[in-house]
DRENKOL-651252 format. One record per residue (C-alpha): residue number from 1; residue in one letter; x, y, z. Coordinates in pm, 1 decimal. Layout:
<recs>
rec nr = NUM&rest = A&c1 = X&c2 = Y&c3 = Z
...
</recs>
This chain:
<recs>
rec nr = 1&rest = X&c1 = -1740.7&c2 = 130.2&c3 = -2157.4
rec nr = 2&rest = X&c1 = -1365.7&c2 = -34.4&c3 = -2255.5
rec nr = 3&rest = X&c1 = -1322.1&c2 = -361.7&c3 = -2171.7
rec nr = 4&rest = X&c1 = -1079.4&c2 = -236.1&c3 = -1889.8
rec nr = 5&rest = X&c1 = -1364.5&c2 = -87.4&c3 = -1665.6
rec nr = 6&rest = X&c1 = -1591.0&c2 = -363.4&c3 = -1743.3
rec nr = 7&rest = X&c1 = -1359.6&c2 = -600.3&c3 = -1622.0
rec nr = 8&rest = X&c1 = -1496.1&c2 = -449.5&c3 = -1236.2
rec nr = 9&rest = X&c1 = -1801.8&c2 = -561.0&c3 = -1289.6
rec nr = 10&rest = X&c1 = -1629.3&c2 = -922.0&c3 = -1306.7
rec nr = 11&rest = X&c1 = -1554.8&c2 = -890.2&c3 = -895.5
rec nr = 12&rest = X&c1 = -1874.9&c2 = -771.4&c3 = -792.2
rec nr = 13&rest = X&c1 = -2129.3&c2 = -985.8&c3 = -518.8
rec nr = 14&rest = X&c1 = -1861.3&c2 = -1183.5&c3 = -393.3
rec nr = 15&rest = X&c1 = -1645.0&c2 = -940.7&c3 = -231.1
rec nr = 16&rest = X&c1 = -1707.3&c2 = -1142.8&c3 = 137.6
rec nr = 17&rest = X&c1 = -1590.9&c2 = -1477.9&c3 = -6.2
rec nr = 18&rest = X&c1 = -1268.0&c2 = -1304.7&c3 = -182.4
rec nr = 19&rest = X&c1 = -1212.4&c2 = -1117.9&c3 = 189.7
rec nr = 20&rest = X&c1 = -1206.2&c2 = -1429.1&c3 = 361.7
rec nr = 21&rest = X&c1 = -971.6&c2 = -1646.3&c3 = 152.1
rec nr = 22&rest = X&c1 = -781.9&c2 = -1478.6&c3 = -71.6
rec nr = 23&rest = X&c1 = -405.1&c2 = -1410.6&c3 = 90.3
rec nr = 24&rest = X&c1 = -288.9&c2 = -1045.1&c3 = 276.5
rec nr = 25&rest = X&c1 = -19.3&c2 = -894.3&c3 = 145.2
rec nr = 26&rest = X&c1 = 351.0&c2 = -1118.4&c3 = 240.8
rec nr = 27&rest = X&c1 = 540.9&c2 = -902.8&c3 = 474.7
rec nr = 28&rest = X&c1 = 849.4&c2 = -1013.7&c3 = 207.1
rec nr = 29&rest = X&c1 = 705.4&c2 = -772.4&c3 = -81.1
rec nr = 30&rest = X&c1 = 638.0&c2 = -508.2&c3 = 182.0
rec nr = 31&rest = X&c1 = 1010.7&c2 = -528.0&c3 = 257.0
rec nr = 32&rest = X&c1 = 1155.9&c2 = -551.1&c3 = -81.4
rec nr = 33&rest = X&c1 = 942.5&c2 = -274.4&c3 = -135.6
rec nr = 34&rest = X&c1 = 1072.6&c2 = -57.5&c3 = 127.8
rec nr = 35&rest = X&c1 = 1421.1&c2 = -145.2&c3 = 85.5
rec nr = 36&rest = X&c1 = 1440.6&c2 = -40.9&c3 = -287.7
rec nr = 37&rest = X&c1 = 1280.2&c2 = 310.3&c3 = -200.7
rec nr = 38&rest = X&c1 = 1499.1&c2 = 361.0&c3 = 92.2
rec nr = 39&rest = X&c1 = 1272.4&c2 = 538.8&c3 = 287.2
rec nr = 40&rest = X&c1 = 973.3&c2 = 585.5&c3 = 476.5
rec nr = 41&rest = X&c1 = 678.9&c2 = 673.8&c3 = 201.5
rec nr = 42&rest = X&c1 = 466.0&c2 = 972.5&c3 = 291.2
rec nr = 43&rest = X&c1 = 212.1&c2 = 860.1&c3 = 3.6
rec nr = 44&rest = X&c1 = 144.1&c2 = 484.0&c3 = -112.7
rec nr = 45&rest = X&c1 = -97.0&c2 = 403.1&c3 = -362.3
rec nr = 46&rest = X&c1 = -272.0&c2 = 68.9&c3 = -399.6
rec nr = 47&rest = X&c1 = -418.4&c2 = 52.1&c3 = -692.0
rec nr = 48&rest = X&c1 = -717.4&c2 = -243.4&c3 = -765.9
rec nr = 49&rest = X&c1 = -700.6&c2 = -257.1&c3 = -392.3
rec nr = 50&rest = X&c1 = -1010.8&c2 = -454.9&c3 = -385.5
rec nr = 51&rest = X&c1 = -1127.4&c2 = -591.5&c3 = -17.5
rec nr = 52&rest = X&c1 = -831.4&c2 = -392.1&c3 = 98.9
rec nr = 53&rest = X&c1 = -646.7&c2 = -678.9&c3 = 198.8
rec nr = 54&rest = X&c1 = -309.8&c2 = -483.3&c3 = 35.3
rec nr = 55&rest = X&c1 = -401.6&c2 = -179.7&c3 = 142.5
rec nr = 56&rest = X&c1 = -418.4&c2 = -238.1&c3 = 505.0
rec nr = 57&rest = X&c1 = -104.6&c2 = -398.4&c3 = 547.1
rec nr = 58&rest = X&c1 = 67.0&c2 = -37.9&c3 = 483.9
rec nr = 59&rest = X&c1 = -124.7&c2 = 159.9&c3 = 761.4
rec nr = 60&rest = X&c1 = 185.1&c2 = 141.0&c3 = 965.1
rec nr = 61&rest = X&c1 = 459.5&c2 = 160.5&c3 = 714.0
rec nr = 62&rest = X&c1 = 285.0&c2 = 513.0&c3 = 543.0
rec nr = 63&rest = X&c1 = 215.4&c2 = 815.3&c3 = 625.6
rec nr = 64&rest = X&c1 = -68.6&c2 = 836.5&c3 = 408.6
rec nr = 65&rest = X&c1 = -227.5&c2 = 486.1&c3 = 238.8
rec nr = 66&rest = X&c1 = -484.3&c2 = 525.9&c3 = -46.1
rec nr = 67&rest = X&c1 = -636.0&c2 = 242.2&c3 = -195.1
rec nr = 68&rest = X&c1 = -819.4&c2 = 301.3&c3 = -570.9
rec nr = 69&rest = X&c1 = -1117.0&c2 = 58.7&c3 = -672.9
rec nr = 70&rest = X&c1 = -1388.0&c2 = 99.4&c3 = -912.9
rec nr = 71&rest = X&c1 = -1570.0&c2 = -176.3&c3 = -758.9
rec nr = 72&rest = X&c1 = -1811.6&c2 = -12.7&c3 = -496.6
rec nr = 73&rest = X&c1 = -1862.1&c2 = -373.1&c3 = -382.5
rec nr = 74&rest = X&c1 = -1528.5&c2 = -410.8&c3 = -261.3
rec nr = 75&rest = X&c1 = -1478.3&c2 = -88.2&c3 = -166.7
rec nr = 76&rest = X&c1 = -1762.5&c2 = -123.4&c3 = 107.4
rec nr = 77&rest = X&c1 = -1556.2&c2 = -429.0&c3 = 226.8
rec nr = 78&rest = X&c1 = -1236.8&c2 = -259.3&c3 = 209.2
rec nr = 79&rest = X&c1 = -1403.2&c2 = 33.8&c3 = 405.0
rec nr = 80&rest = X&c1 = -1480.4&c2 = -156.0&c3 = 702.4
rec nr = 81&rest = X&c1 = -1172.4&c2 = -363.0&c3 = 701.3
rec nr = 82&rest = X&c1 = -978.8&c2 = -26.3&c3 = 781.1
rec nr = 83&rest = X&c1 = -1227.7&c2 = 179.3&c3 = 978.9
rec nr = 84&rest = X&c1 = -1050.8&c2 = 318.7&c3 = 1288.6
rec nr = 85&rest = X&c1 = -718.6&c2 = 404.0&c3 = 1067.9
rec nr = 86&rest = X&c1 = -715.8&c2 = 728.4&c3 = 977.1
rec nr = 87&rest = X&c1 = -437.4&c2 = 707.7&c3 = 773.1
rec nr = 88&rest = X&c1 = -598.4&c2 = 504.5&c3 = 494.9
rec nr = 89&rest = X&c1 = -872.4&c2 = 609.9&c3 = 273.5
rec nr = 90&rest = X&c1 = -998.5&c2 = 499.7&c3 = -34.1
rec nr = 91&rest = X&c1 = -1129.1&c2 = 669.5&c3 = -384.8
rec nr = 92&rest = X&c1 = -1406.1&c2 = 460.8&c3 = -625.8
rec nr = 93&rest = X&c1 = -1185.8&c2 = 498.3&c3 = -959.6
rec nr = 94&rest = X&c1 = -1021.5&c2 = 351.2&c3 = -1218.1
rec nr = 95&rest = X&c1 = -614.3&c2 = 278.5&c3 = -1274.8
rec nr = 96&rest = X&c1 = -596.3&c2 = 482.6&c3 = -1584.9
rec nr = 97&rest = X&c1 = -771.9&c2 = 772.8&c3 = -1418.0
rec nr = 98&rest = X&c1 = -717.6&c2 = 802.5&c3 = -1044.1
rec nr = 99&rest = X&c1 = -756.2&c2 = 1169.3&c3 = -1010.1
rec nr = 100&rest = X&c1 = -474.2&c2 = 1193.2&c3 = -805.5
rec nr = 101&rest = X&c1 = -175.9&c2 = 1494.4&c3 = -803.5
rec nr = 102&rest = X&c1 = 93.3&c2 = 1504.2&c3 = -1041.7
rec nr = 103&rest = X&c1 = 432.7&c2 = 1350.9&c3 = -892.4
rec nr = 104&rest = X&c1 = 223.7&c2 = 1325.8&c3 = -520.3
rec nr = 105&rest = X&c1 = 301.2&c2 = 940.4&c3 = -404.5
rec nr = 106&rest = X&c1 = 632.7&c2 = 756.9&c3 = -349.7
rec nr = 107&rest = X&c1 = 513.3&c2 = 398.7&c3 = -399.1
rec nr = 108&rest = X&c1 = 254.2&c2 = 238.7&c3 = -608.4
rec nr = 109&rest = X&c1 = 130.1&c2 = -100.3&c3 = -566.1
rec nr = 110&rest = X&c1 = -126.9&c2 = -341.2&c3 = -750.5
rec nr = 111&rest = X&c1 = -222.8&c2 = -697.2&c3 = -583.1
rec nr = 112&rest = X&c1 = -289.4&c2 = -918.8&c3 = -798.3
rec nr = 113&rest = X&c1 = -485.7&c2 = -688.7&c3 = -1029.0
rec nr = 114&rest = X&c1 = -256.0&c2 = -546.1&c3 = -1255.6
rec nr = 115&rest = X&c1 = -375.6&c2 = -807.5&c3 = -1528.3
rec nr = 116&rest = X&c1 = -667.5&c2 = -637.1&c3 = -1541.2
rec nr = 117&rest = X&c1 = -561.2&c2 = -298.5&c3 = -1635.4
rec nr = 118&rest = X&c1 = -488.1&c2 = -189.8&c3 = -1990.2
rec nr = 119&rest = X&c1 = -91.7&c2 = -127.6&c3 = -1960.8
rec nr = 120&rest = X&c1 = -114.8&c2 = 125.8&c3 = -2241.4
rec nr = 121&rest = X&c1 = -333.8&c2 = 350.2&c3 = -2037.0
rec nr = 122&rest = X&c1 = -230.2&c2 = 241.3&c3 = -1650.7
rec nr = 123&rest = X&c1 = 106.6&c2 = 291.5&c3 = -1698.2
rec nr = 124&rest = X&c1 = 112.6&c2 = 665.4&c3 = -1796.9
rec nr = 125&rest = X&c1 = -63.2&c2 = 704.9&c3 = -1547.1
rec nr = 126&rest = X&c1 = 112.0&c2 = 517.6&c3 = -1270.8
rec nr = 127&rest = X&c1 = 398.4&c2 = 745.9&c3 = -1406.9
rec nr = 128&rest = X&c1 = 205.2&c2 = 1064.0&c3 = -1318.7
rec nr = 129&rest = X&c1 = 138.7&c2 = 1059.1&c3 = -1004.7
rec nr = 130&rest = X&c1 = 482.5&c2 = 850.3&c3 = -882.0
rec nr = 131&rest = X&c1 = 783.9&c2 = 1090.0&c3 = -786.4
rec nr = 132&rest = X&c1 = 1080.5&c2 = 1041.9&c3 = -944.6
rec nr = 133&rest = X&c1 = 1274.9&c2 = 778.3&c3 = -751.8
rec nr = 134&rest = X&c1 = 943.0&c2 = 647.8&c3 = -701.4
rec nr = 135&rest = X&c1 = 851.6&c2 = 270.4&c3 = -679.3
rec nr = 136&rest = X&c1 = 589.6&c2 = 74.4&c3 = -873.4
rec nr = 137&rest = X&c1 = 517.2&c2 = -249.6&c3 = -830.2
rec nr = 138&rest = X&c1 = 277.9&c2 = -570.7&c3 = -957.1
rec nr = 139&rest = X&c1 = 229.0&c2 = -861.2&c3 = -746.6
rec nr = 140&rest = X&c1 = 44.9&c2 = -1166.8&c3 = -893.7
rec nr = 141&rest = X&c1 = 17.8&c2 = -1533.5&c3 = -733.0
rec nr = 142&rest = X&c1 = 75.0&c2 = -1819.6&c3 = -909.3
rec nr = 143&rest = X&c1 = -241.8&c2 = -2061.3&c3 = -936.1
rec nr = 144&rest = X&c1 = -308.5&c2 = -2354.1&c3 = -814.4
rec nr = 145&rest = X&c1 = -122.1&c2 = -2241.2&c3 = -424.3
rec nr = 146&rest = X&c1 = 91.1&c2 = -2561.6&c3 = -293.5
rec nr = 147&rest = X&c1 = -64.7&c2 = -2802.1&c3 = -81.0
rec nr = 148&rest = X&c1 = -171.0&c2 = -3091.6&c3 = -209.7
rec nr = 149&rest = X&c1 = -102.6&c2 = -3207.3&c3 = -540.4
rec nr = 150&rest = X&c1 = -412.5&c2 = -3442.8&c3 = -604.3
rec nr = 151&rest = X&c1 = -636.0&c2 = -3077.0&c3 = -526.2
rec nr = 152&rest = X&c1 = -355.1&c2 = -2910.6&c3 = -723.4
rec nr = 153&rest = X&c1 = -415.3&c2 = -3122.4&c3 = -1037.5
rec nr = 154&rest = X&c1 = -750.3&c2 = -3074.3&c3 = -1003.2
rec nr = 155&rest = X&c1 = -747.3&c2 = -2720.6&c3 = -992.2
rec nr = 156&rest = X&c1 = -586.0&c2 = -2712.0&c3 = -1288.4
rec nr = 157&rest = X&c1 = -797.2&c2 = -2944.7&c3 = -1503.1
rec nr = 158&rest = X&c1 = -1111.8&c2 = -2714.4&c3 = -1355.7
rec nr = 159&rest = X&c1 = -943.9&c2 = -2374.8&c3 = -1493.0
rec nr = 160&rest = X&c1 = -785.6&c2 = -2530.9&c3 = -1845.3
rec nr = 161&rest = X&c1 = -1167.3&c2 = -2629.1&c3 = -1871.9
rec nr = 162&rest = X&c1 = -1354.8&c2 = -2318.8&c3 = -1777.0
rec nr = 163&rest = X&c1 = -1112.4&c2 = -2083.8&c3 = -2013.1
rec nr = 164&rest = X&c1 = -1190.5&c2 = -2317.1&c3 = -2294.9
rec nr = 165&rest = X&c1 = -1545.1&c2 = -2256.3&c3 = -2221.0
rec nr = 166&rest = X&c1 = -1560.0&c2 = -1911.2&c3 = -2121.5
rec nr = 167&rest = X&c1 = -1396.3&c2 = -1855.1&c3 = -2486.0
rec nr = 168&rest = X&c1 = -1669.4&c2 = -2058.5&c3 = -2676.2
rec nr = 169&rest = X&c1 = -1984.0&c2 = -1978.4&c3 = -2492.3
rec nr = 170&rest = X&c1 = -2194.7&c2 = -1747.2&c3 = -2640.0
rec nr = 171&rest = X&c1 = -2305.7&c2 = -1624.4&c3 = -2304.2
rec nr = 172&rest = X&c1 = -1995.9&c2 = -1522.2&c3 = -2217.4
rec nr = 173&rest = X&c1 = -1801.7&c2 = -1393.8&c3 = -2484.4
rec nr = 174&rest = X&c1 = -1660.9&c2 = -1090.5&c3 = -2500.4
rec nr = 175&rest = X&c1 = -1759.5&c2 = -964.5&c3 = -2171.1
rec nr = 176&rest = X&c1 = -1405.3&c2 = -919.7&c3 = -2012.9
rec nr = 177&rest = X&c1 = -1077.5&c2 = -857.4&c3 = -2135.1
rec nr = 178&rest = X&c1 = -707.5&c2 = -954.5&c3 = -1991.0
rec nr = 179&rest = X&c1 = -346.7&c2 = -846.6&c3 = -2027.4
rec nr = 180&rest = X&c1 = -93.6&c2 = -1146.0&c3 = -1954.5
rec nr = 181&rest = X&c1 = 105.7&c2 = -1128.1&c3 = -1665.9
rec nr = 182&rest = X&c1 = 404.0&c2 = -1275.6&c3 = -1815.0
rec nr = 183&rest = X&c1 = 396.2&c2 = -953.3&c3 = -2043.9
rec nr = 184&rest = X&c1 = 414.3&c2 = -715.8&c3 = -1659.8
rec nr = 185&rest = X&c1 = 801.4&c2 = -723.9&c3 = -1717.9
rec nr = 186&rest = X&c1 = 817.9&c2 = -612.8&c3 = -2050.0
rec nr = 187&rest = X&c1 = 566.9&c2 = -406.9&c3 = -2067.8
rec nr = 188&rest = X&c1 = 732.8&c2 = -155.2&c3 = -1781.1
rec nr = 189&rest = X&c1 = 1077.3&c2 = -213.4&c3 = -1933.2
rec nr = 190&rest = X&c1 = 945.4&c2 = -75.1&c3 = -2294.3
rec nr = 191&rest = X&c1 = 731.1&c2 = 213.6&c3 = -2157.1
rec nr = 192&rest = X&c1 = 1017.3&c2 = 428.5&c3 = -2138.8
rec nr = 193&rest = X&c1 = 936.6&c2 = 580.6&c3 = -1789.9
rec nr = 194&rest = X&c1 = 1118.5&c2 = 362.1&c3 = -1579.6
rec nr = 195&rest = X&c1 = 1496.2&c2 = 409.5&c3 = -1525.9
rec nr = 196&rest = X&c1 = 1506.7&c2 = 25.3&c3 = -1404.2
rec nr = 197&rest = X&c1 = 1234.1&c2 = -286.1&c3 = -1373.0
rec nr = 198&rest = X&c1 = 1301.4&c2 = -631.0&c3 = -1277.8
rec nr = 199&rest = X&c1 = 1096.1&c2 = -918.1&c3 = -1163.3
rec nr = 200&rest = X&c1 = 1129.3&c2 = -1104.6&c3 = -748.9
rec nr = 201&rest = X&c1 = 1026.4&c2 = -1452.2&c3 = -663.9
rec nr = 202&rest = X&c1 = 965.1&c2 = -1482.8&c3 = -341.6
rec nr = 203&rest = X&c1 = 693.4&c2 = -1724.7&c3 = -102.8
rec nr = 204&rest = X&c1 = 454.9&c2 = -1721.3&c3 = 159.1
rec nr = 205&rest = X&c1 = 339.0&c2 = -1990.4&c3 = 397.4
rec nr = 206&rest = X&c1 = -2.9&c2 = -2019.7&c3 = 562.8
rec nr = 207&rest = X&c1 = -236.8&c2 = -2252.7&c3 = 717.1
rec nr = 208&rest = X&c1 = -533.3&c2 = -2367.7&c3 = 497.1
rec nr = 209&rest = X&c1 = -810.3&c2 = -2711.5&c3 = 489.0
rec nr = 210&rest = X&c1 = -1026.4&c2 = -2817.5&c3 = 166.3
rec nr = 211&rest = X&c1 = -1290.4&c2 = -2554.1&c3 = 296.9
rec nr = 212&rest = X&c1 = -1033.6&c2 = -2260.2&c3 = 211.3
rec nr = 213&rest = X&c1 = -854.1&c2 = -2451.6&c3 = -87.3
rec nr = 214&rest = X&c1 = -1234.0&c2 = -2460.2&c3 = -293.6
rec nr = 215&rest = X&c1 = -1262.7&c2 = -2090.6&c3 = -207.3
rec nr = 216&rest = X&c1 = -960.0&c2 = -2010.2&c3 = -369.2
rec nr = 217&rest = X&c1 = -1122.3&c2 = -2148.2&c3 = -680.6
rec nr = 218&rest = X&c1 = -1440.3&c2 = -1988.4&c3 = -604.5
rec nr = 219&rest = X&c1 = -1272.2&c2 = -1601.5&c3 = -555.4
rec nr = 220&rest = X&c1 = -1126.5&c2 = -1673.0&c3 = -931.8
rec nr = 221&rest = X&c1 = -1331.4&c2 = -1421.3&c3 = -1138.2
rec nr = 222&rest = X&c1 = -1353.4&c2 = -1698.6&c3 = -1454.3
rec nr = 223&rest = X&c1 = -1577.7&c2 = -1944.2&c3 = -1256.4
rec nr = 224&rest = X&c1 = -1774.2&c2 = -1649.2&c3 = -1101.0
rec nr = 225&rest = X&c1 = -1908.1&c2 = -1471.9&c3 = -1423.6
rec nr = 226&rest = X&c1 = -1955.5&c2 = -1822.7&c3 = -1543.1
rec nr = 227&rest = X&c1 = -2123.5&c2 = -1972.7&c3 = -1252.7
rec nr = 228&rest = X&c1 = -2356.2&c2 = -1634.3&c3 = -1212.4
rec nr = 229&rest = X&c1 = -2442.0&c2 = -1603.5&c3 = -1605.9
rec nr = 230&rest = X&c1 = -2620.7&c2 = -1937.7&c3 = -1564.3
rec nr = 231&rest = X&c1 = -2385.0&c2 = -2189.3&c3 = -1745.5
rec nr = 232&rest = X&c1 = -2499.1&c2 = -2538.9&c3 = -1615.9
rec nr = 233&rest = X&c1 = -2172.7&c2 = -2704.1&c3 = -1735.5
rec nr = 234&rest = X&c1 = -1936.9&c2 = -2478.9&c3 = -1517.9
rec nr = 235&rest = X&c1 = -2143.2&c2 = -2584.5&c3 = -1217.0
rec nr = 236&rest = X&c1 = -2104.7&c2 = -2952.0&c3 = -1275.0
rec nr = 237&rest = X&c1 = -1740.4&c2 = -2902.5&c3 = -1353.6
rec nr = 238&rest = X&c1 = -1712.3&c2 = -2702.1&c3 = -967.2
rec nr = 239&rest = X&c1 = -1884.1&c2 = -3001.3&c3 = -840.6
rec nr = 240&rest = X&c1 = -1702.9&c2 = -3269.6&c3 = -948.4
rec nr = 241&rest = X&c1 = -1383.4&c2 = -3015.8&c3 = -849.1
rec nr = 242&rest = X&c1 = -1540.5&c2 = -3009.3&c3 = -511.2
rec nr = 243&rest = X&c1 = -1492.9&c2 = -3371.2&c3 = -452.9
rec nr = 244&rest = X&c1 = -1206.2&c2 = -3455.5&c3 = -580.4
rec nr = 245&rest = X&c1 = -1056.0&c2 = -3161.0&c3 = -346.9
rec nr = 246&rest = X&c1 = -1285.5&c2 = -3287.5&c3 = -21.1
rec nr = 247&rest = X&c1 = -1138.0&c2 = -3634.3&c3 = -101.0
rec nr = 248&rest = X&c1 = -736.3&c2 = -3557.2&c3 = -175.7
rec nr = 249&rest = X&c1 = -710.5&c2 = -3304.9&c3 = 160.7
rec nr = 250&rest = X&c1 = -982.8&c2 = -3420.8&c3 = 428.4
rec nr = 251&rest = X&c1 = -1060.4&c2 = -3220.6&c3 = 687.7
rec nr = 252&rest = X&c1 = -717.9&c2 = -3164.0&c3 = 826.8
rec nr = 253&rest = X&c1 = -555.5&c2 = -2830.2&c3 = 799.4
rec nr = 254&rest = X&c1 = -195.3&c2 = -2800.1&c3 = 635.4
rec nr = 255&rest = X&c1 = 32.6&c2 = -2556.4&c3 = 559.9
rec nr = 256&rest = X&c1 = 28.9&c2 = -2391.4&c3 = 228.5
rec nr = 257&rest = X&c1 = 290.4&c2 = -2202.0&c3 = -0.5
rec nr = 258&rest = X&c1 = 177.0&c2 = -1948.5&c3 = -185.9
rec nr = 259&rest = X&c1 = 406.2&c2 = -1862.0&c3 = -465.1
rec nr = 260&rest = X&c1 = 472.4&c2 = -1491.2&c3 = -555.6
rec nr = 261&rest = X&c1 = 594.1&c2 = -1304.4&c3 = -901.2
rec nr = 262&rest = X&c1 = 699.3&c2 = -935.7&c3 = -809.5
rec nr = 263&rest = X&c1 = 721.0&c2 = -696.4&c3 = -1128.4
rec nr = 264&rest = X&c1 = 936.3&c2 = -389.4&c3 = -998.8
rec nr = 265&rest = X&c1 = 1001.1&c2 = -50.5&c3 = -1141.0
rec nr = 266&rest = X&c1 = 1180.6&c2 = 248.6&c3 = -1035.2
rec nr = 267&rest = X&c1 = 1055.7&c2 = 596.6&c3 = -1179.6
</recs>
C-alpha cells in the first residue's frame, strides 16, 4: 500500500468527533464555485468527502452529488448524514482511482483533504473525469480558527510539538505521508491540464465554547495516530493543552472565524 491510501487509515474511529466539530462547507466557496462554472452542475464530485459534511451542502445546488472516501468509517457517517436525499450517493475509493466516467462531472471538490492525496496521481485523474470547462477546486482551513488568542497560542505550541515528535518517534515514523498545501497552487498551474488556476481567501463565522475549540484539536489526524499508537508524551502535551484552553475561553460561547484558502482550476 502507497503512503497515499494509508494515509485513510489515519481518519479512522473518530469519524463522530470529526462530524460534530469540524466546519460544513461556507456557503462563500459554494458560490464562487458556482459563479466560475456558470451554471447549474448536473454532476459534482467531492472527493475525500469524509463525514460528508461537503458533500451535503450540494444536494440542492446538483443534480447529481457523489462523494468518494476510502475510509468506510466515514463513509458510514457520511451515509446517514444524507439518507433521505436521493440525489447524493457515495463510492468507498480512492482520489487517484475513482472509477468514475471519462469527462462525466462538471465540478470537483476536495475539503480539506487534498493534502492528503498524491498530486502526481490525483490530478490526472481529477482531469479525467472533469468536462472541459469543468471546475476543480481545494479548500483547506487555516489552523488554529480565530477566537481567542491565549487558546490560539496554545494550539500552536501543541501542534509545533506533536510534528516534532511524530517525526522522531519510532512508533510513528513513516506511517503517513503529506503533500503541502502551499504547493495546491502550483502544483495545478504546472500540471498542464488546466487552462487557468488561482487561489480565494475568503472567511466564515460561527459560534463555538472551549468544549468545541479542544475538538478541533482532537479531529487533527497528528494527535489522533499519536494519541491511539500509545505515546504517553502526546497525552500529557493534550492535557496541559486542555487547560490552558478551559482557562483562556471559559464556558462562554463566542463567535469564531474560520479562515479559508481556495485553490481553483478551470479544465
Amino acid at each position: 500500500m502507497d503512503k497515499a491510501h494509508q494515509n485513510a487509515n489515519r481518519f479512522s474511529n473518530f469519524a463522530g468527533l470529526y462530524d460534530r466539530v469540524r466546519p460544513a462547507l461556507p456557503p462563500d466557496a459554494r458560490a464562487i464555485l458556482l459563479q466560475y462554472l456558470g451554471h447549474r452542475p448536473t454532476t459534482l464530485v467531492d472527493i475525500g468527502c469524509g463525514t460528508g459534511l461537503s458533500t451535503a451542502a450540494w444536494a440542492d445546488y446538483a443534480d447529481a452529488v457523489v462523494g468518494v472516501e476510502p475510509s468506510a468509517d466515514m463513509l458510514a457517517r457520511a451515509r446517514a448524514r444524507t439518507a433521505g436525499q436521493p440525489s447524493i450517493r457515495f463510492v468507498q475509493a480512492y482520489s487517484d482511482a475513482t472509477g468514475l466516467p471519462d469527462e462525466s462531472v462538471d465540478l470537483v471538490t476536495c475539503s480539506q483533504s487534498f493534502h492528503w492525496m498524491n498530486p502526481e496521481k490525483t490530478i490526472p485523474e481529477i482531469a479525467r473525469i472533469l468536462k472541459t470547462d469543468g471546475v476543480f477546486a481545494a479548500f483547506d482551513c487555516d489552523w488554529p480558527p480565530v477566537c481567542n488568542w491565549k487558546a490560539e497560542q496554545a494550539y500552536e505550541k501543541l501542534f509545533f510539538f506533536l510534528h516534532r515528535m511524530q517525526a522522531e518517534n519510532p512508533k510513528t515514523q513513516g506511517h503517513y505521508t503529506h503533500w503541502d498545501k502551499s504547493k495546491h497552487l502550483e502544483n495545478l498551474q504546472n500540471s498542464g491540464t488546466f487552462r487557468y488556476a488561482r487561489e480565494v481567501l475568503f472567511s466564515q463565522t460561527e459560534e463555538t465554547d472551549a468544549e468545541r475549540f479542544l475538538g478541533l484539536a482532537l479531529s487533527q489526524g497528528d494527535l489522533q495516530h499519536l494519541l491511539e499508537t500509545g505515546v504517553e508524551e502526546a497525552r500529557t502535551l493534550y492535557t496541559a493543552f486542555e487547560e490552558k484552553v478551559r482557562t483562556a475561553m471559559g464556558k462562554k460561547r463566542v463567535a469564531i472565524r474560520f479562515c479559508y484558502r481556495m485553490r481553483l482550476a478551470v479544465k
